[in-house]
Rosetta silent file (secondary structure, phi, psi, omega in degrees, C-alpha in Angstrom):
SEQUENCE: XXXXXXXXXXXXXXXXXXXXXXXXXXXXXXXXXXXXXXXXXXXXXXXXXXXXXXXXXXXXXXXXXXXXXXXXXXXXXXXXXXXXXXXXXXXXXXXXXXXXXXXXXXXXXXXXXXXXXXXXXXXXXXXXXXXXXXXXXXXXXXXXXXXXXXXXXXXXXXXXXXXXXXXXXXXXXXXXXXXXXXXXXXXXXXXXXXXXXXXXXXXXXXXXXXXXXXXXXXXXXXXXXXXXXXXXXXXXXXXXXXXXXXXXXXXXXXX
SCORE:     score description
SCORE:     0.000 S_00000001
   1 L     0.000  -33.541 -158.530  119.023  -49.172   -5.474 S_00000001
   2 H   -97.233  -26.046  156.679  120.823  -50.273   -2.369 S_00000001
   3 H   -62.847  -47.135  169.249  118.978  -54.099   -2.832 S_00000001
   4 H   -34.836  -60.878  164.409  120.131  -54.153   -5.880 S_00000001
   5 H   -25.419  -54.232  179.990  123.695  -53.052   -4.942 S_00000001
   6 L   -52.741  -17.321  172.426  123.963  -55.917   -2.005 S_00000001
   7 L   -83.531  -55.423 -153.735  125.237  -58.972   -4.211 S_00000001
   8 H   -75.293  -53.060  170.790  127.829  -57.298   -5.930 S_00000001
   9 H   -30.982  -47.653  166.700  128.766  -55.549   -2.577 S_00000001
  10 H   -49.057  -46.494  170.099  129.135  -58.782   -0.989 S_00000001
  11 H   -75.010  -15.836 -168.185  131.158  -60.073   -3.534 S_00000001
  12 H   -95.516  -50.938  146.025  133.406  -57.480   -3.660 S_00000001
  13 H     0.550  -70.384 -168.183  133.365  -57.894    0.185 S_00000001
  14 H   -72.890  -46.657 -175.505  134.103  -61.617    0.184 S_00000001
  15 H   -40.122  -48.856 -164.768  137.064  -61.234   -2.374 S_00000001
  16 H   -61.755  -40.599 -161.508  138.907  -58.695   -0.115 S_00000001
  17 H   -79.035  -32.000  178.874  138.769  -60.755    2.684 S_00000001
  18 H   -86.225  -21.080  141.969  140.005  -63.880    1.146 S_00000001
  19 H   -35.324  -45.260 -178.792  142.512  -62.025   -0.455 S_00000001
  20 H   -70.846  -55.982  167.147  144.105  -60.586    2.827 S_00000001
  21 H   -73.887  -29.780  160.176  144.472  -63.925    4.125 S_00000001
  22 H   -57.616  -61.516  178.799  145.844  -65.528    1.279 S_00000001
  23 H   -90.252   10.499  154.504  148.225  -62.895    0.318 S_00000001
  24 H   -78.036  -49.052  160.742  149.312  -62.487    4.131 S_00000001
  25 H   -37.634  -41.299 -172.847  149.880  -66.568    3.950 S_00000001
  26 L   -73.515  -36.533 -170.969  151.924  -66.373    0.534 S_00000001
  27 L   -63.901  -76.047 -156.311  153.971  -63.081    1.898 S_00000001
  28 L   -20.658  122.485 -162.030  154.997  -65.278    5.179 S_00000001
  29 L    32.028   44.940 -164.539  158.540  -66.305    4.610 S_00000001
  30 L  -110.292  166.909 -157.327  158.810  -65.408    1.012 S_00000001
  31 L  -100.081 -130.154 -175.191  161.676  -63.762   -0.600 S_00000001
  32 L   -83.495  -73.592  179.388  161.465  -60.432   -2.773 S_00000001
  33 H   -28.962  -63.696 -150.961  160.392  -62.374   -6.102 S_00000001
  34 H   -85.362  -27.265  170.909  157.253  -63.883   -4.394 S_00000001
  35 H   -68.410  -45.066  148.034  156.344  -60.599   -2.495 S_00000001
  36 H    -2.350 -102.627  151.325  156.368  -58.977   -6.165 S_00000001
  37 H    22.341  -78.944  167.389  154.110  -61.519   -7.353 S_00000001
  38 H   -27.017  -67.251  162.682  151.630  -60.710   -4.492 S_00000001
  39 H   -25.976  -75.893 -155.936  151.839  -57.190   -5.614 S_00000001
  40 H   -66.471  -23.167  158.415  151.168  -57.827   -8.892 S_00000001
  41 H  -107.379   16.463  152.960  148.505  -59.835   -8.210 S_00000001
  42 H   -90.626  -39.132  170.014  146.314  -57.489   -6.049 S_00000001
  43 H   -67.699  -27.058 -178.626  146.404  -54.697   -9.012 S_00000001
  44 H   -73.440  -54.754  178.304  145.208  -57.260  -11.032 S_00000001
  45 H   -61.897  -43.662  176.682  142.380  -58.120   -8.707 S_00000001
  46 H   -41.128  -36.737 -172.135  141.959  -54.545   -7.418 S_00000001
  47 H   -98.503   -9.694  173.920  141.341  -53.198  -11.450 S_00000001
  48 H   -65.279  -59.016  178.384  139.517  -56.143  -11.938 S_00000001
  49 H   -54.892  -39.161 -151.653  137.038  -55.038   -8.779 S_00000001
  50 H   -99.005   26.766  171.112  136.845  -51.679   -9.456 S_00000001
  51 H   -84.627   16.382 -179.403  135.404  -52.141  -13.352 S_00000001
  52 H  -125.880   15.568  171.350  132.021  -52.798  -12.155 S_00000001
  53 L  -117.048  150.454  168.438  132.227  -48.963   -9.894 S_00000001
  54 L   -65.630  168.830 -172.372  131.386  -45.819  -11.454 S_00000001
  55 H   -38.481  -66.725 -175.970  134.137  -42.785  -12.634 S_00000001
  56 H   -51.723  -30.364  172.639  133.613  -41.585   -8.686 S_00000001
  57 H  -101.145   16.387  178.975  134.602  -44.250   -6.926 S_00000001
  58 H   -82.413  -71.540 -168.090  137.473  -44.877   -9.422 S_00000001
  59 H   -47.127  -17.186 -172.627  138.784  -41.417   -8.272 S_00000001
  60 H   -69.727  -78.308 -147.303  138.021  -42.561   -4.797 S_00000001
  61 H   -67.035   -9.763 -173.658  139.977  -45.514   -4.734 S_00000001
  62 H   -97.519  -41.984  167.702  143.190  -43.522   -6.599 S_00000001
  63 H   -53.085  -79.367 -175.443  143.063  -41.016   -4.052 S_00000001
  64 H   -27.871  -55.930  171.542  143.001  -43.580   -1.155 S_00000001
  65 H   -58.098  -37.406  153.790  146.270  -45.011   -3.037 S_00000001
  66 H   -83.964  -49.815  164.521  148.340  -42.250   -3.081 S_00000001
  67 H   -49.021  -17.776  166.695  147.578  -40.435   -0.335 S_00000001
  68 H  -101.012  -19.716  152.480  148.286  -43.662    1.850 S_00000001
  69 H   -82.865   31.641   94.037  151.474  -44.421    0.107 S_00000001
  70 H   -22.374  -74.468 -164.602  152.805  -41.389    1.371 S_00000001
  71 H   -59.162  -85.641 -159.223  152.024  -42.305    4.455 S_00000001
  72 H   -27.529  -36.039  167.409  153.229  -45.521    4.487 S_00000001
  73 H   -52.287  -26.537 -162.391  156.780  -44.378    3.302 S_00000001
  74 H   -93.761  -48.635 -164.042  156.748  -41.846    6.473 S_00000001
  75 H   -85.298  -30.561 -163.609  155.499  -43.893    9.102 S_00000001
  76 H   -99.580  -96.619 -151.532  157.373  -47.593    8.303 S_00000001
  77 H   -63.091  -19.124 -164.618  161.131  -46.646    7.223 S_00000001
  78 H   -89.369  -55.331 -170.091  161.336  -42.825    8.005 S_00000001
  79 H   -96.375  -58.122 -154.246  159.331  -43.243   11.640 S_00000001
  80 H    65.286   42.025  153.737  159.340  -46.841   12.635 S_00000001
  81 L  -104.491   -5.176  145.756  156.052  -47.167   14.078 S_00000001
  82 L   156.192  167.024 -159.426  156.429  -49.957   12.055 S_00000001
  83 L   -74.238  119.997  155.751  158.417  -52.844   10.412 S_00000001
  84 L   -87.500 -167.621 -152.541  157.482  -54.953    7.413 S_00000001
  85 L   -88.314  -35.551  172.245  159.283  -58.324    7.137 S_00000001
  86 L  -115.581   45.931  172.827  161.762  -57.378    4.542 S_00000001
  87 L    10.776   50.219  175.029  162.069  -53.673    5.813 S_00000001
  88 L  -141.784  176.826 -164.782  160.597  -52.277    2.487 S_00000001
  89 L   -92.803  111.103  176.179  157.176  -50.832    1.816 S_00000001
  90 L   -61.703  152.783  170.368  155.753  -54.416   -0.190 S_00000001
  91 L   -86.072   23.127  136.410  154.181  -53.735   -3.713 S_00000001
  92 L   -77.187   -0.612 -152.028  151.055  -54.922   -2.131 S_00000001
  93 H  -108.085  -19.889 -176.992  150.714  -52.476   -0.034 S_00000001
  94 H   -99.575   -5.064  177.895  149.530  -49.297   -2.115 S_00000001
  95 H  -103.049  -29.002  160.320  146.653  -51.643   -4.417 S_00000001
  96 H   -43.014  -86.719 -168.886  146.090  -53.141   -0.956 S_00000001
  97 H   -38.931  -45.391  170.791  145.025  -49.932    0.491 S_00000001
  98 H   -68.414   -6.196 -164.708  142.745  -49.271   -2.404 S_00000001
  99 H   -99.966  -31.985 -156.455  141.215  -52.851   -2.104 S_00000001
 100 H   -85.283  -17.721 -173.947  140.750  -52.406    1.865 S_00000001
 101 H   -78.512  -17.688 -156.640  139.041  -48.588    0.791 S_00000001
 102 H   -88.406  -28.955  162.083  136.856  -50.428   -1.912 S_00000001
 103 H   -96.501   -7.193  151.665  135.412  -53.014    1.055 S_00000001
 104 H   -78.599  -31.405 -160.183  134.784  -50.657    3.586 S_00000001
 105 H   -52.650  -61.835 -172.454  132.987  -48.505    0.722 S_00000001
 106 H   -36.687  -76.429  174.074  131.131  -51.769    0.213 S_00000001
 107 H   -46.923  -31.003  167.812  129.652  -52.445    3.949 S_00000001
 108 H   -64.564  -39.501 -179.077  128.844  -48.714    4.015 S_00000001
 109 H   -90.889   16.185 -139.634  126.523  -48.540    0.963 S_00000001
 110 L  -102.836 -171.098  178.629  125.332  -52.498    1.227 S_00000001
 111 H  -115.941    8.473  172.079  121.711  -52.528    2.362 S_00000001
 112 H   -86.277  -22.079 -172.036  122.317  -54.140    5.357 S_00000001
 113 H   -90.162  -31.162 -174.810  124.414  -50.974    6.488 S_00000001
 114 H   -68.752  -35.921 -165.263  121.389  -48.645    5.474 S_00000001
 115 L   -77.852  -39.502 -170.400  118.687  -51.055    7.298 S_00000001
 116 L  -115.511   30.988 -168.816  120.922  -51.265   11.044 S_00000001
 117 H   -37.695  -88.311 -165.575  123.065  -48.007   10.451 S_00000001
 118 H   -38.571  -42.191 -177.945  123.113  -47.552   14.532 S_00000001
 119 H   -61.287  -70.807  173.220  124.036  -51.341   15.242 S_00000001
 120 H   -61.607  -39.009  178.114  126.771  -50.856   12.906 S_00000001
 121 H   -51.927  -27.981 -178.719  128.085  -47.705   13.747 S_00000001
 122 H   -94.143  -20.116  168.733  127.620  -47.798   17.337 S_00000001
 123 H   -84.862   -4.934  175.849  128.661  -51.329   17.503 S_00000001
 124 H   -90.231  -80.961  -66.541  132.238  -50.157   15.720 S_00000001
 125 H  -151.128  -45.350 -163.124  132.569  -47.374   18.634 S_00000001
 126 H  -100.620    4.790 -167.577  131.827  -49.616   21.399 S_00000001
 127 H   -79.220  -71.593 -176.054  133.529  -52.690   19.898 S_00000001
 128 H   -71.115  -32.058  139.693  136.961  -50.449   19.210 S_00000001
 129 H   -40.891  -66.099  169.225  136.334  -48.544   22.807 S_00000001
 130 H   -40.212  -47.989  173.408  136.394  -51.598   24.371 S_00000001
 131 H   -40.419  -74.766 -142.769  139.595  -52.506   22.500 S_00000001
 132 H   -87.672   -4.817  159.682  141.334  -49.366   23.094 S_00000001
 133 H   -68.483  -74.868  166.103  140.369  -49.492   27.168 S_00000001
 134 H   -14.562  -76.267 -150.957  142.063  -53.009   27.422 S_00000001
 135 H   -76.014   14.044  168.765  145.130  -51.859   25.637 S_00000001
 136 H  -119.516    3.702 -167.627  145.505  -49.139   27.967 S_00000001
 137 H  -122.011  -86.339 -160.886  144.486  -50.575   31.566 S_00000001
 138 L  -119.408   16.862  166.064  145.102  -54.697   31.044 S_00000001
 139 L   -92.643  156.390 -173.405  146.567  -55.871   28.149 S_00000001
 140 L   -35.200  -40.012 -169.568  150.215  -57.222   28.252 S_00000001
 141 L  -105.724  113.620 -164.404  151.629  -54.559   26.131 S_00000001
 142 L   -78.492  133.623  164.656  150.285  -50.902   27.248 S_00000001
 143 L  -136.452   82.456  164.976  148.684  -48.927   23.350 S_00000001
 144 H   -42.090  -54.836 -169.180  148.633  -45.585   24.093 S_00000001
 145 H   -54.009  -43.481 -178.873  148.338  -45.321   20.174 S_00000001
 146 H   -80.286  -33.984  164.518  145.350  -47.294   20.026 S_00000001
 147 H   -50.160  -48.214  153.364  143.369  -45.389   22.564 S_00000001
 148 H   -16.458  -74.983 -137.686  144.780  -42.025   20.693 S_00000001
 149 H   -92.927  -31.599  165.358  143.257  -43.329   17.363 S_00000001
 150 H   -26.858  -68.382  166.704  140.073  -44.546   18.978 S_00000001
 151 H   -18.708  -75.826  156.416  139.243  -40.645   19.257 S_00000001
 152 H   -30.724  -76.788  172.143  139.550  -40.289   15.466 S_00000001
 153 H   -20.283  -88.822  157.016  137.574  -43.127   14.957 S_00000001
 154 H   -47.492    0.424  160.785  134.763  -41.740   16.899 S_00000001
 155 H   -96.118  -48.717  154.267  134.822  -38.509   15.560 S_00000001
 156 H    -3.457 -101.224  139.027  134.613  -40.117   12.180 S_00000001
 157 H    -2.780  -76.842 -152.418  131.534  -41.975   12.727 S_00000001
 158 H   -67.064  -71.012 -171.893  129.857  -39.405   15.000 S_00000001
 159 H  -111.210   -1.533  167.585  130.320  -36.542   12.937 S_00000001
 160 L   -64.114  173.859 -179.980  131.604  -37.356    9.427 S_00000001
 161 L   -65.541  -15.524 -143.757  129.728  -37.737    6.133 S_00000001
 162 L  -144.085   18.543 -163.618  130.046  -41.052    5.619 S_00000001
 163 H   -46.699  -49.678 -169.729  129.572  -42.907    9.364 S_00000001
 164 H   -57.450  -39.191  176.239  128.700  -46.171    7.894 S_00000001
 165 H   -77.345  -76.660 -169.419  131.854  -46.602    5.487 S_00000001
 166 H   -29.724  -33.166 -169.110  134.013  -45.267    8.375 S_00000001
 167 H   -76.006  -64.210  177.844  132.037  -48.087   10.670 S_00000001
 168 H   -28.101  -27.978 -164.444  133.252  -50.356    7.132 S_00000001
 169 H  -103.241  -12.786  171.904  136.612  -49.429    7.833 S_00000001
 170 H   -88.054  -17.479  178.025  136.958  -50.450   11.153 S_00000001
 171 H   -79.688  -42.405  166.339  135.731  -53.794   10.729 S_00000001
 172 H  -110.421   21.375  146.369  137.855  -54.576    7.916 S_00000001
 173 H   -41.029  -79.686  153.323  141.007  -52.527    9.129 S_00000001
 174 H    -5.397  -73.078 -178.969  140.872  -54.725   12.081 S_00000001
 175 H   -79.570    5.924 -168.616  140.939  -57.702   10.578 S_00000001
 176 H   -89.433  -47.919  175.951  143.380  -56.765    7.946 S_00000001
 177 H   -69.996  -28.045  174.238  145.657  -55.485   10.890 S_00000001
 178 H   -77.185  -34.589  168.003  145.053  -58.758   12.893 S_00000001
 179 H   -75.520  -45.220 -176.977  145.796  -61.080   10.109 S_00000001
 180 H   -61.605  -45.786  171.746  148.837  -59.426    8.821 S_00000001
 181 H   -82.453   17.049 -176.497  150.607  -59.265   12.048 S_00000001
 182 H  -107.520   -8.985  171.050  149.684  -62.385   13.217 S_00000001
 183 H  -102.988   -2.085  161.510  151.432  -63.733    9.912 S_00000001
 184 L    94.310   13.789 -174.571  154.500  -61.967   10.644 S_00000001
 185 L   -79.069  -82.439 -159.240  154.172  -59.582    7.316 S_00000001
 186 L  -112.536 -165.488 -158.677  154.473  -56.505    9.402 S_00000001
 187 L   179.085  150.018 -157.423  155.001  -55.704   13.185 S_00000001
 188 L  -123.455   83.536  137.090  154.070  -52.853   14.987 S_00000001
 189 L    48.920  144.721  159.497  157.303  -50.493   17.525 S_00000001
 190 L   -83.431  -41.322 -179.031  156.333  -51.360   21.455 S_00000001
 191 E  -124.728  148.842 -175.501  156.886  -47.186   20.682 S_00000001
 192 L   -81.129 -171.307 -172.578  156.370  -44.909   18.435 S_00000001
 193 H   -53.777  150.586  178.424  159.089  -42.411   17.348 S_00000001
 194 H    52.009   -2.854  140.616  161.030  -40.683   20.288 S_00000001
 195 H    96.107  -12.944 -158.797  159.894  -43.413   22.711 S_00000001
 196 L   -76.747  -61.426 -179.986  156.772  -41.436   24.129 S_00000001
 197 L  -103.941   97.886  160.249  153.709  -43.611   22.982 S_00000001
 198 E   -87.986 -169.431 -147.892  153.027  -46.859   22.924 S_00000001
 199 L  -144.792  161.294 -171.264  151.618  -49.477   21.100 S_00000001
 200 L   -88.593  151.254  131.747  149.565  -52.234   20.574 S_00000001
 201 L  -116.768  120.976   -6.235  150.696  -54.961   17.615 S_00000001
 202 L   -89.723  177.972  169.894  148.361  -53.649   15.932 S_00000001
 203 L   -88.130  154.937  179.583  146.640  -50.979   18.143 S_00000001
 204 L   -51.967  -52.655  163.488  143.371  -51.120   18.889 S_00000001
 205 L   -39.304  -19.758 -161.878  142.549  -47.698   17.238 S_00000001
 206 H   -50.938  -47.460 -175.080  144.348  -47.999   14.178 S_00000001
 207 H   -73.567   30.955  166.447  141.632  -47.993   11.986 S_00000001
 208 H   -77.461  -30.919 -175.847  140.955  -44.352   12.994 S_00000001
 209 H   -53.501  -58.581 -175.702  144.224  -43.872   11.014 S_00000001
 210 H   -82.875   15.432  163.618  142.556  -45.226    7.857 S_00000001
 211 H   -75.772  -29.773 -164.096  139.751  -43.298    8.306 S_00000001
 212 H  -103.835  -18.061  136.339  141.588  -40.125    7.313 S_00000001
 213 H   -31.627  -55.830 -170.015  142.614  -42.186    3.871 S_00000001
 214 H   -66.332  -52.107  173.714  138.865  -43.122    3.426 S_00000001
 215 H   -31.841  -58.907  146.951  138.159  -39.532    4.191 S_00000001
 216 H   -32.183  -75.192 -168.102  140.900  -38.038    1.694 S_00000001
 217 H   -45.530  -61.240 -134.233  139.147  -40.534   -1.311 S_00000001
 218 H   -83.536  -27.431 -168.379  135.545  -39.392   -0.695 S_00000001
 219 H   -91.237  -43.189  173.405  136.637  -35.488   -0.319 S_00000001
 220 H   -61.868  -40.551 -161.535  139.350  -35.345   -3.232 S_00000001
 221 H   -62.075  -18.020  164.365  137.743  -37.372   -5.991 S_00000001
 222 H   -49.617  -52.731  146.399  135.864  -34.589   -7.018 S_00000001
 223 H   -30.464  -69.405 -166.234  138.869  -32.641   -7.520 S_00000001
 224 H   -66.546  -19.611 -169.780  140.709  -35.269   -9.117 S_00000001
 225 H   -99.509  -32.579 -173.754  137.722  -35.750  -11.767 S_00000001
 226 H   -94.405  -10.867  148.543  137.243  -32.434  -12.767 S_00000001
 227 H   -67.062  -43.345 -151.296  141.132  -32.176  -13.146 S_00000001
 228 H   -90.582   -7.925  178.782  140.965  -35.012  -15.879 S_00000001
 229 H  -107.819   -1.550  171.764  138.043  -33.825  -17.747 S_00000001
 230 H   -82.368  -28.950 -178.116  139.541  -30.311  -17.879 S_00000001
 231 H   -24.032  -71.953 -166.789  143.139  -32.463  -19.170 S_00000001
 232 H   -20.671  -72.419 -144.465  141.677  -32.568  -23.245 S_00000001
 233 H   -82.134   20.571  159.385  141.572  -29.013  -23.510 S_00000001
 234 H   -96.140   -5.727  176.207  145.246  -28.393  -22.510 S_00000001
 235 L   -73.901  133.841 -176.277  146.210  -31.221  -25.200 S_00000001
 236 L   -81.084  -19.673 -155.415  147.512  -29.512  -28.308 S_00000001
 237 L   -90.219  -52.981 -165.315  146.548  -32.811  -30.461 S_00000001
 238 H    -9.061  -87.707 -166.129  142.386  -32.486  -28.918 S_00000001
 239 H   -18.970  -38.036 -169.457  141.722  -30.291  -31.946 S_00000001
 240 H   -67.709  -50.565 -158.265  142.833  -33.029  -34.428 S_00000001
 241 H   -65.330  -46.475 -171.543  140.911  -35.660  -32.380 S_00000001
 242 H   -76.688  -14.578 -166.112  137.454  -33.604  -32.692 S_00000001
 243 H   -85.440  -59.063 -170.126  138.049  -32.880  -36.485 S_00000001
 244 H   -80.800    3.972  131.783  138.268  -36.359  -37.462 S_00000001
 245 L   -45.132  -52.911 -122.287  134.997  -37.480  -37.109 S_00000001
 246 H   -95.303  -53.412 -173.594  133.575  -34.395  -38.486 S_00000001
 247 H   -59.652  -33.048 -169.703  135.766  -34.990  -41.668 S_00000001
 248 H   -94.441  -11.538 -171.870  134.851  -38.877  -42.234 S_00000001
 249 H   -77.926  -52.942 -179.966  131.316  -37.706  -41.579 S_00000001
 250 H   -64.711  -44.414  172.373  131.444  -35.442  -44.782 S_00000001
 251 H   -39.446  -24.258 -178.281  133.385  -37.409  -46.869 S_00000001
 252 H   -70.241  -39.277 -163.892  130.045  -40.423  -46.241 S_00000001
 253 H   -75.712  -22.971 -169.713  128.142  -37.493  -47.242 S_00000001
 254 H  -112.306  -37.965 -151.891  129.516  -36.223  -50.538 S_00000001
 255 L   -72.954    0.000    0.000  130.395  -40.322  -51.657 S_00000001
C-alpha cells in the first residue's frame, strides 16, 4: 500500500513546493487584484490535489482550513505577531494552509517516511533544536518564540499519533516560512504582543504552531464526517429523493 502510495505522494509533494515559491514570487510587489488571483489559483490547485484523497482526508484538509483561519485573523491584525504585505489576511492563505496540511500528510504516509521513521523524526527534533538554540544564544535577532514552539514540536513527534506527518510539517513549514519572508509576503514582530517575547523572522519553532492545525484535521475529521452523513436525514426534501427511484423502478416494471 504505502509503495504504491509514493508516486502520487511525491507529486502531490513536488506541486506544493513549487507552488509556494511561485505564488510567494507573484505575491512580491503585487497589488490587491494579483494577490486575488493567487488566491484563486491555489483553491483551484488545492481541489484539484485533493480529488485523488479519500472522504477522510477531505475532512482533514477542511478542518486544517478553518481552524487555521481563525488563527490567522487573531494572530496577524488582532495580535501582530505578524504583518502581511498589504496588512490583510491574503486569499491564499486559508487554501494555502490546506495545501501545506496535504504535503506534510504526504511525507508522513510516503514509504520513505515508513522505511527511516527515526531519521525523519529525530532528524526534525534535532534539526529544529538546533534552530531554536541559535535563535536564542547567537543569532542577530534573539526568538524566544521559536525556542517556545520547539517544545510543541517535540511533544508532537515524541508523543503524538501521527510523528511522521508532524516530522512532514516541519520540513515543509520551514520552508514555506523561509520562502515567504524572504519574499517580503509576510514579516514576523521583533515581539510578540505586550513586548515580552521575541522573535525570529520566522522563528525557528514555528512549525510547532502548525502542528496543532495538523493535529485539529486528523482529530476532528471524524466528527466533521459523521456530521454530514447524519445532514440527509434532517433534510425535509430526503424523503422525495429516496422515493424517486423506487417509483421509476415500478413504472419499468408495470410498462
Amino acid at each position: 500500500m504505502l509503495v504504491r502510495r509514493l508516486p502520487r505522494d511525491l507529486w502531490v509533494l513536488s506541486v506544493v513546493v513549487v507552488w509556494i515559491a511561485l505564488g510567494a514570487g507573484t505575491d512580491h510587489g503585487a497589488g490587491i487584484w494579483r494577490q486575488r488571483l493567487v488566491g484563486l489559483i491555489t483553491w483551484v490547485l488545492l481541489i484539484a490535489l485533493l480529488r485523488g484523497e479519500n472522504r477522510r482526508v477531505r475532512a482533514q484538509v477542511a478542518v486544517v482550513i478553518v481552524f487555521a483561519t481563525m488563527v490567522e485573523y487573531t494572530a496577524s491584525p488582532l495580535l501582530g505577531f505578524y504583518t502581511y504585505r498589504l496588512h490583510n489576511v491574503p486569499s491564499y492563505v486559508p487554501p494555502g494552509h490546506g495545501m501545506v496540511y496535504l504535503a506534510a500528510l504526504c511525507i508522513g504516509r510516503s514509504w520513505l517516511a515508513g522505511r527511516y521513521r527515526k531519521v525523519l523524526t529525530l532528524g526534525a527534533l534535532a534539526a529544529c533544536g538546533t534552530w531554536a538554540a541559535w535563535g536564542m544564544t547567537l543569532a542577530p535577532r534573539q526568538d524566544m518564540l521559536g525556542a517556545i514552539m520547539f517544545l510543541f514540536l517535540a511533544r508532537f513527534i515524541l508523543i503524538g499519533r501521527q510523528p511522521t506527518v508532524y516530522a512532514g510539517a516541519f520540513i515543509i513549514c520551514t520552508y514555506l516560512e523561509l520562502v515567504g519572508t524572504n519574499a517580503g509576503a509576510w514579516a514576523w514582530a521583533q515581539h510578540g504582543p505586550g513586548g515580552y517575547v521575541s522573535q525570529g523572522n520566522p522563528p525557528s519553532g514555528i512549525p510547532g504552531g502548525y502542528c496543532f492545525f495538523d493535529a485539529a484535521g486528523m482529530y476532528l475529521a471524524p466528527t466533521v464526517l459523521n456530521a454530514f452523513e447524519r445532514l440527509p436525514a434532517l433534510l425535509p426534501w430526503r424523503p422525495a429523493m429516496e422515493l424517486a427511484p423506487v417509483e421509476l423502478g415500478l413504472e419499468h416494471d408495470a410498462g
